[in-house]
ChimeraX commands (.cxc) that place a marker at each C-alpha (Angstrom):
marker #1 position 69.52,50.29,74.27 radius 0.5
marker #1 position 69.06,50.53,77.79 radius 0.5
marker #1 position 67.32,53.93,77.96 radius 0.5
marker #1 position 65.13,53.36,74.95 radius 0.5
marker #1 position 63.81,50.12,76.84 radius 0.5
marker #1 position 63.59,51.94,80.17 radius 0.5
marker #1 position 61.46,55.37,78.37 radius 0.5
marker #1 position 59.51,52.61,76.88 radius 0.5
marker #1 position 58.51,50.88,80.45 radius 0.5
marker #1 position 57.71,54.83,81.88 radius 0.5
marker #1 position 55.46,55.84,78.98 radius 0.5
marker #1 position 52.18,54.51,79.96 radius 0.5
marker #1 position 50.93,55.24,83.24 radius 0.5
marker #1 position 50.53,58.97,83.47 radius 0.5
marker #1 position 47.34,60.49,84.40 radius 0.5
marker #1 position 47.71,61.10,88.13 radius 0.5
marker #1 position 50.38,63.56,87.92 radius 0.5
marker #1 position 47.62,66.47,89.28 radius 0.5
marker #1 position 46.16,64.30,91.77 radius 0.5
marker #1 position 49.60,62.46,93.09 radius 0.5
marker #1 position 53.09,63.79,92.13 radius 0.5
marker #1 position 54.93,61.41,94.36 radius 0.5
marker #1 position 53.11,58.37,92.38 radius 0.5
marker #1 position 53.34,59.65,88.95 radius 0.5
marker #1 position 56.95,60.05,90.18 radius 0.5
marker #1 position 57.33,57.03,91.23 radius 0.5
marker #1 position 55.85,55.52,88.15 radius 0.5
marker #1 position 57.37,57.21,85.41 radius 0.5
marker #1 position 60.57,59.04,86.61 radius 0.5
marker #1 position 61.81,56.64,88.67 radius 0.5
marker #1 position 63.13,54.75,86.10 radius 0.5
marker #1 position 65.81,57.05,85.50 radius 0.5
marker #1 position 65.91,59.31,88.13 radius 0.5
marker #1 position 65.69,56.99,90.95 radius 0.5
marker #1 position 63.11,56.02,93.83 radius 0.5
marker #1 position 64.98,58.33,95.41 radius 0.5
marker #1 position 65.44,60.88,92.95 radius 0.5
marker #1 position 69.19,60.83,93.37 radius 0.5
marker #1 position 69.51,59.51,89.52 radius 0.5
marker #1 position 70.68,56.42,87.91 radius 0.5
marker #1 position 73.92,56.12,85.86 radius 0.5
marker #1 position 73.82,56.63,82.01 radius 0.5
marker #1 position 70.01,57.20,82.60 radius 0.5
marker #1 position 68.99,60.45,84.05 radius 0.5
marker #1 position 70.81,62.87,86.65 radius 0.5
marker #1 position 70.36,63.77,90.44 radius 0.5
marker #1 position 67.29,65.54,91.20 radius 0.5
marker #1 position 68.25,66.27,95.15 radius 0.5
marker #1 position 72.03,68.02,94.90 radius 0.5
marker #1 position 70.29,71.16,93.11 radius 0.5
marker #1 position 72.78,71.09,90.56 radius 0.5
marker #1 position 70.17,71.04,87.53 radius 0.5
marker #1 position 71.83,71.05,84.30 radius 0.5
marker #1 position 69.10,73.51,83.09 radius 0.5
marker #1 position 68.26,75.87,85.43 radius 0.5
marker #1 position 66.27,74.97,89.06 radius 0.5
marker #1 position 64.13,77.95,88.91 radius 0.5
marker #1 position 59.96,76.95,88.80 radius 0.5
marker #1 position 59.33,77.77,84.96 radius 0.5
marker #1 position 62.22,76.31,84.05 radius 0.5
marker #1 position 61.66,72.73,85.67 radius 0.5
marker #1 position 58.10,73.27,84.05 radius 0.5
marker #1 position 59.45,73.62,80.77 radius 0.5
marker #1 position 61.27,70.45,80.83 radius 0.5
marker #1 position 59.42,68.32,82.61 radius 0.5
marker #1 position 56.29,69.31,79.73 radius 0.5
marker #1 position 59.06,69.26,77.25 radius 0.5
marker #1 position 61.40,66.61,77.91 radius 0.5
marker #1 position 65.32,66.87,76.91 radius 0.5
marker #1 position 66.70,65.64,73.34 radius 0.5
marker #1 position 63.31,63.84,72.21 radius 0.5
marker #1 position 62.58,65.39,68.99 radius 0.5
marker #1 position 60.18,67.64,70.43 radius 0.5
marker #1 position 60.99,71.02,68.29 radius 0.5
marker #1 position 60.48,72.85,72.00 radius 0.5
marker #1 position 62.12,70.31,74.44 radius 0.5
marker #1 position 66.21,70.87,75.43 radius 0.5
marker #1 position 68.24,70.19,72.80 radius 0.5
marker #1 position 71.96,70.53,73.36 radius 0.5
marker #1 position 74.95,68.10,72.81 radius 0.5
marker #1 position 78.39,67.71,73.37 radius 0.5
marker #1 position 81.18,67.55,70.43 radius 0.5
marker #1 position 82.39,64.43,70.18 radius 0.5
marker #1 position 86.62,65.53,70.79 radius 0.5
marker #1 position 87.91,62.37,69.97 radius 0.5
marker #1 position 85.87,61.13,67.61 radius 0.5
marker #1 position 85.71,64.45,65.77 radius 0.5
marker #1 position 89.77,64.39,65.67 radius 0.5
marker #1 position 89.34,67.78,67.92 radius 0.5
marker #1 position 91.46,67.00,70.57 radius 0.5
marker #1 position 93.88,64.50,70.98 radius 0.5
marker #1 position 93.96,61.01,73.16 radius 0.5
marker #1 position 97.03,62.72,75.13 radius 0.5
marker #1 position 94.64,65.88,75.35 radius 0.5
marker #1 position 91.76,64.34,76.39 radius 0.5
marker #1 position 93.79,62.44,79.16 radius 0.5
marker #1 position 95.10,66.21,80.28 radius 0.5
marker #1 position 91.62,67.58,80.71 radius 0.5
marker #1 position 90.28,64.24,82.71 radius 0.5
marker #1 position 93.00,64.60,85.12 radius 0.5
marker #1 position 92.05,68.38,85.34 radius 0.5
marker #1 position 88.18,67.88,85.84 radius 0.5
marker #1 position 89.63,64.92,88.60 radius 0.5
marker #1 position 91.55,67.51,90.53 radius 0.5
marker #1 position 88.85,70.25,90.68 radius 0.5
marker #1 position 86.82,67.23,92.08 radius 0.5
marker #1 position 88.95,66.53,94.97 radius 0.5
marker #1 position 90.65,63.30,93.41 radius 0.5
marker #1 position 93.81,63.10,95.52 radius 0.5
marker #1 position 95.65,60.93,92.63 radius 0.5
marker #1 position 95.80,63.01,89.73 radius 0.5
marker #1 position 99.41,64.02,88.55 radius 0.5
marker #1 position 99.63,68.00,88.66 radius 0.5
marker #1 position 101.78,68.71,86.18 radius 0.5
marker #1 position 99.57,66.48,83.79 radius 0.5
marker #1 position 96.33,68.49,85.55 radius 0.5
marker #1 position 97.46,71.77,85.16 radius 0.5
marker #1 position 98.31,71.13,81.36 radius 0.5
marker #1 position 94.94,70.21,81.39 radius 0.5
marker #1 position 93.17,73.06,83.08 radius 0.5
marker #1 position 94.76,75.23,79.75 radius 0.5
marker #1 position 93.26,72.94,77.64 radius 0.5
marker #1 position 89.86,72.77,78.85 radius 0.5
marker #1 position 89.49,76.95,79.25 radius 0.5
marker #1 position 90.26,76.54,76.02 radius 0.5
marker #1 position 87.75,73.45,74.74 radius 0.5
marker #1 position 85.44,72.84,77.79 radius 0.5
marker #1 position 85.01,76.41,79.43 radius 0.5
marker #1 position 82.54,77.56,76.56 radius 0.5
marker #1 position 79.64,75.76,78.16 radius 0.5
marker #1 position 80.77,73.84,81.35 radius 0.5
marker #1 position 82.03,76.82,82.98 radius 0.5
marker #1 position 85.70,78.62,83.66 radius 0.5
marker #1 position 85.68,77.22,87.54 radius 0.5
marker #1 position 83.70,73.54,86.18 radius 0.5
marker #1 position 80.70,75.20,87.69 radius 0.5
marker #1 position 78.32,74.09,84.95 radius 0.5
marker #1 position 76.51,76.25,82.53 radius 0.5
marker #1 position 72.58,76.53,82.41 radius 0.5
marker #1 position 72.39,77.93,78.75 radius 0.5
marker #1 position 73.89,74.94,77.40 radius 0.5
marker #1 position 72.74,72.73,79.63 radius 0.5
marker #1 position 76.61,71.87,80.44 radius 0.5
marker #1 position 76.49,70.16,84.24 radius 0.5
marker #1 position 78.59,70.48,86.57 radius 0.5
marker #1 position 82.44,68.75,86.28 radius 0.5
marker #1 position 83.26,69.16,90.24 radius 0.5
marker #1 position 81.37,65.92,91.08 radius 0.5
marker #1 position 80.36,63.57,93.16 radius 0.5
marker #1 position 77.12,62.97,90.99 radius 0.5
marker #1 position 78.44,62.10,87.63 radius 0.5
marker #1 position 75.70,61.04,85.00 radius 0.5
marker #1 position 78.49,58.78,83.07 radius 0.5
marker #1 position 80.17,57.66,85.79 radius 0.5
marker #1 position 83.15,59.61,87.46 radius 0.5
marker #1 position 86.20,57.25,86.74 radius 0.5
marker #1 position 88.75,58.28,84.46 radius 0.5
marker #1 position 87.85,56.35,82.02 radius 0.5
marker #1 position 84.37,57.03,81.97 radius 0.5
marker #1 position 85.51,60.65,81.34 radius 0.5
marker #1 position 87.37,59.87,78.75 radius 0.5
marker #1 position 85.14,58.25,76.79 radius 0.5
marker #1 position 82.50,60.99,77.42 radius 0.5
marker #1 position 84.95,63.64,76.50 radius 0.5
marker #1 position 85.86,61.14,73.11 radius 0.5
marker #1 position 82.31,60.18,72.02 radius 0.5
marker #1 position 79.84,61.64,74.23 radius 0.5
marker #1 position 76.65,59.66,75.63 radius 0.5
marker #1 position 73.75,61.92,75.51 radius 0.5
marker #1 position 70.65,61.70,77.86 radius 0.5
marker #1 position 66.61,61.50,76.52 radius 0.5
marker #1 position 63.91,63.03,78.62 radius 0.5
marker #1 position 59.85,62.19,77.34 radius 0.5
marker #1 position 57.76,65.43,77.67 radius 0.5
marker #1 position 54.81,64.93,80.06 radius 0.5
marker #1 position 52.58,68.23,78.78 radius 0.5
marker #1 position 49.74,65.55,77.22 radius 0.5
marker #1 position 49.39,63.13,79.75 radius 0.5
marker #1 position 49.92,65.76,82.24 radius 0.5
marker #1 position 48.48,69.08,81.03 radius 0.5
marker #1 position 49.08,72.37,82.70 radius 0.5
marker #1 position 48.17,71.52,85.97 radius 0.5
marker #1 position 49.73,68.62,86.47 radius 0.5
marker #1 position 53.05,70.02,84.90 radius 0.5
marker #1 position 53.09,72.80,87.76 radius 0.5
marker #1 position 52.11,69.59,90.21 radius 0.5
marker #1 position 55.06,67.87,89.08 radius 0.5
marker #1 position 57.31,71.15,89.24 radius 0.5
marker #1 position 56.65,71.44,92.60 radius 0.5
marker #1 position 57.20,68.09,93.64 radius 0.5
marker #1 position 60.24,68.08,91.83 radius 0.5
marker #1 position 61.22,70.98,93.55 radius 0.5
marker #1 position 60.29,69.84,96.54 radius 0.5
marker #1 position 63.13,66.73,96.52 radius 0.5
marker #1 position 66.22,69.05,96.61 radius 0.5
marker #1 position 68.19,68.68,99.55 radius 0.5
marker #1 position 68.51,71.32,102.42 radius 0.5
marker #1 position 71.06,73.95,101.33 radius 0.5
marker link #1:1,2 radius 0.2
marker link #1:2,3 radius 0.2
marker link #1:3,4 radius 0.2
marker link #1:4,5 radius 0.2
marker link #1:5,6 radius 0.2
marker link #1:6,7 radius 0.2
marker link #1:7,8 radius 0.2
marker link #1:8,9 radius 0.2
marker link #1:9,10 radius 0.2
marker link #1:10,11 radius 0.2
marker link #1:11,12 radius 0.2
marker link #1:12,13 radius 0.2
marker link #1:13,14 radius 0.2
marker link #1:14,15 radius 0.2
marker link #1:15,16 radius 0.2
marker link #1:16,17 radius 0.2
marker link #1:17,18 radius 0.2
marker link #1:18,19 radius 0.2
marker link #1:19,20 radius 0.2
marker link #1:20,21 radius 0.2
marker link #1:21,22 radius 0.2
marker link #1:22,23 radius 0.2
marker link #1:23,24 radius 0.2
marker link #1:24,25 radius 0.2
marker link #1:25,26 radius 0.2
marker link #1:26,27 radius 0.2
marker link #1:27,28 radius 0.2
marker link #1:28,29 radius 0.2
marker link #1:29,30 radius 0.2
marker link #1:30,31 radius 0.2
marker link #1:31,32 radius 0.2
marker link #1:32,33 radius 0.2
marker link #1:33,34 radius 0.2
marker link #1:34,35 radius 0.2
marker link #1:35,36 radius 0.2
marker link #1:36,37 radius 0.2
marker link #1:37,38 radius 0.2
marker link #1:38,39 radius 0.2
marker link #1:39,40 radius 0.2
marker link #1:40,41 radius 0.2
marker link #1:41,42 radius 0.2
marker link #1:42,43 radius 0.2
marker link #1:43,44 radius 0.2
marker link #1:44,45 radius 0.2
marker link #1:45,46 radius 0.2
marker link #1:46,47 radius 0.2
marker link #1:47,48 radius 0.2
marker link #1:48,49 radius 0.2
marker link #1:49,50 radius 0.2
marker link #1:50,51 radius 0.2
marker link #1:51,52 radius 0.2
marker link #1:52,53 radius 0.2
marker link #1:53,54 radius 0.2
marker link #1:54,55 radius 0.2
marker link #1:55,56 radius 0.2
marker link #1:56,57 radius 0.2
marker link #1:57,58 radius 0.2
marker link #1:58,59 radius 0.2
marker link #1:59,60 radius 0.2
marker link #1:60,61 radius 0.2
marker link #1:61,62 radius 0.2
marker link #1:62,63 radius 0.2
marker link #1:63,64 radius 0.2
marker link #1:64,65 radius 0.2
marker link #1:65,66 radius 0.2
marker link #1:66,67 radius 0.2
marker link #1:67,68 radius 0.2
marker link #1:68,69 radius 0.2
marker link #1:69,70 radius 0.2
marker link #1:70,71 radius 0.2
marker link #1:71,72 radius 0.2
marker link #1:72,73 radius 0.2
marker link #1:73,74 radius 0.2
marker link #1:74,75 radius 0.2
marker link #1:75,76 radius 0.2
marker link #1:76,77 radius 0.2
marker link #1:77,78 radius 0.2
marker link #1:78,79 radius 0.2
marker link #1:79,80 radius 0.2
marker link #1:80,81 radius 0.2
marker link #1:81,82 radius 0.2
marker link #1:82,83 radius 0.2
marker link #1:83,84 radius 0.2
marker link #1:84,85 radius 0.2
marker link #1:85,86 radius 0.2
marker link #1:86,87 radius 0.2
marker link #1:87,88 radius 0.2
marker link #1:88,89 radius 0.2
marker link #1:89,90 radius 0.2
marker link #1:90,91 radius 0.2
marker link #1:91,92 radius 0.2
marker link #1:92,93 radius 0.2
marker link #1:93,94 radius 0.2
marker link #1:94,95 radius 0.2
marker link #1:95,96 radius 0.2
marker link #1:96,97 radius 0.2
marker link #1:97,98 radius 0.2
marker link #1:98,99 radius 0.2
marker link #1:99,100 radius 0.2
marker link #1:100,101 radius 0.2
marker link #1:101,102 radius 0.2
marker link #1:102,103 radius 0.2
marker link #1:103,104 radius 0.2
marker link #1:104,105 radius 0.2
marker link #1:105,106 radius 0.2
marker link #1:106,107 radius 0.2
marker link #1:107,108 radius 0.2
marker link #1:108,109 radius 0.2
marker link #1:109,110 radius 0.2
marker link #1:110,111 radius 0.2
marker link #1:111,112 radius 0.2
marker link #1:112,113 radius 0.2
marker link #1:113,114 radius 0.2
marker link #1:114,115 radius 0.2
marker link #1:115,116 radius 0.2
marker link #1:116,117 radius 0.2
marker link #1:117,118 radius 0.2
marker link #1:118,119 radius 0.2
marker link #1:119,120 radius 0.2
marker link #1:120,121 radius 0.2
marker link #1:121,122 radius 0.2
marker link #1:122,123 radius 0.2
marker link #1:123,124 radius 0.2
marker link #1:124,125 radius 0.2
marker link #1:125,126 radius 0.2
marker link #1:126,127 radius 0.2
marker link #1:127,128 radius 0.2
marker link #1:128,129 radius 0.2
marker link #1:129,130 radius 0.2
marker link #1:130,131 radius 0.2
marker link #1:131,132 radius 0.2
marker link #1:132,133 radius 0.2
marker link #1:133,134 radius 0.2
marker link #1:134,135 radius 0.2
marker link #1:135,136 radius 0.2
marker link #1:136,137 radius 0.2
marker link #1:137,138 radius 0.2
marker link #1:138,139 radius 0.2
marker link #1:139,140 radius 0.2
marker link #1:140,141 radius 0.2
marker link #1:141,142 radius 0.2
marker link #1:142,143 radius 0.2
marker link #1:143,144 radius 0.2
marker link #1:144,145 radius 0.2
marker link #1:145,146 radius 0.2
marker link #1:146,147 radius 0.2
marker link #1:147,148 radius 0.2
marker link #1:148,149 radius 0.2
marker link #1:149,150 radius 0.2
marker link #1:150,151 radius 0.2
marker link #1:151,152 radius 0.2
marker link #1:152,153 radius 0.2
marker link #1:153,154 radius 0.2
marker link #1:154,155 radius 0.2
marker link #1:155,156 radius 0.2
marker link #1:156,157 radius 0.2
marker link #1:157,158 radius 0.2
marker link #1:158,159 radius 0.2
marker link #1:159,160 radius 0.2
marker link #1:160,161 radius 0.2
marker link #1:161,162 radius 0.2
marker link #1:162,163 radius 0.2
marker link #1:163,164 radius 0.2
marker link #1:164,165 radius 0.2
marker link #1:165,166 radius 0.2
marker link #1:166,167 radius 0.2
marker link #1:167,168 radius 0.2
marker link #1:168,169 radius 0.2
marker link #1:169,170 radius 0.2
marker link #1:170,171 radius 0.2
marker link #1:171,172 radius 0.2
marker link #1:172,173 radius 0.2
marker link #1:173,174 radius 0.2
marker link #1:174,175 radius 0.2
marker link #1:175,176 radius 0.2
marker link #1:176,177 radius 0.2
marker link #1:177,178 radius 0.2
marker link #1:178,179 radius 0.2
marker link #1:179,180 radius 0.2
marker link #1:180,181 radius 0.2
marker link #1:181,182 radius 0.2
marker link #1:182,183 radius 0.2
marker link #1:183,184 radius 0.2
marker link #1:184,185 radius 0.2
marker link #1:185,186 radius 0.2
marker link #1:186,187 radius 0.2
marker link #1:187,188 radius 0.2
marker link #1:188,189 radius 0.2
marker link #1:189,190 radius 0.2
marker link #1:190,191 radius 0.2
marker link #1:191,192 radius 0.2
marker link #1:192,193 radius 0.2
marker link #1:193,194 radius 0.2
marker link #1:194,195 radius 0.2
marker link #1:195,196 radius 0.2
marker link #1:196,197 radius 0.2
marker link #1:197,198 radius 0.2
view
């Protein structure tokens, strides 16, 4: 699996982080996140649109870059989508409604309204829970944001779809060992540091 075989080429180098952010970063989050931070498809998201699926806030970005995301660590982020399709929650039609909704919000002048507004119902109804009433993305659940352009699946319609059917879900390593605390806050800050201007 691709991001088995890319967590497994980040894993060794670590013990700069203190010294050098910007080369443990280049190092070991590059991989997924980019040389330039602004992420890699199916691997790990944008770190520069400060739209952070868990909250941008200092301790926060602390606590997952010690912790990692969906790892096995019993303290790192842990939340995953249902899998609608597979799960016989929603239907293929469905599923199709709520792709051309999240299209719309995102600007995407070909979606079929009718077929879009059916699907905004649907998704208050299945999606809202965690991604938001307005697509806005929820922190809690670490639900990101459905109003694009940075989509960690891809953005077609078809890669919604299948997300929506049988969701892909993303694996962060924790750093806290090779890092310890300092180097954690180090790493924060540089982190922090790569968001765009507002």
């Amino acid at each position: 699996m691709m991001l088995t075989a890319a967590l497994a080429g980040a894993a060794p180098a670590a013990a700069a982080g203190a010294a050098d952010p910007a080369a443990f970063f280049a190092e070991n989050c590059a991989v997924c996140h980019g040389a330039d931070a602004g992420g890699v498809e199916g691997l790990g998201p944008n770190l520069t649109d400060g739209r952070w699926i868990w909250g941008g806030d200092r301790t926060t970005v602390r606590g997952t870059i010690a912790y990692g995301v969906r790892n096995g660590d019993a303290a790192a982020r842990d939340a995953r989508m249902p899998a609608f399709g597979v799960e016989g929650l929603l239907y293929d039609d469905e599923i199709a409604a709520i792709v051309a909704a999240i299209l719309s919000a995102a600007g995407d002048p070909g979606t079929d309204a009718e077929v879009a507004a059916q699907g905004a119902d649907l998704y208050l109804d299945h999606c809202a829970m965690c991604h938001g009433d307005a697509m806005e993305g929820g922190y809690m659940p670490g639900a990101p944001a459905l109003t694009g352009p940075n989509w960690l699946f891809g953005g077609s319609a078809a890669a919604l779809s299948a997300q929506i059917h049988d969701p892909a879900h993303g694996v962060m390593p924790g750093w806290r060992d090779q890092l310890g605390e300092a180097g954690v806050a180090a790493m924060a800050d540089y982190v922090l540091s790569l968001r765009a201007a507002p």
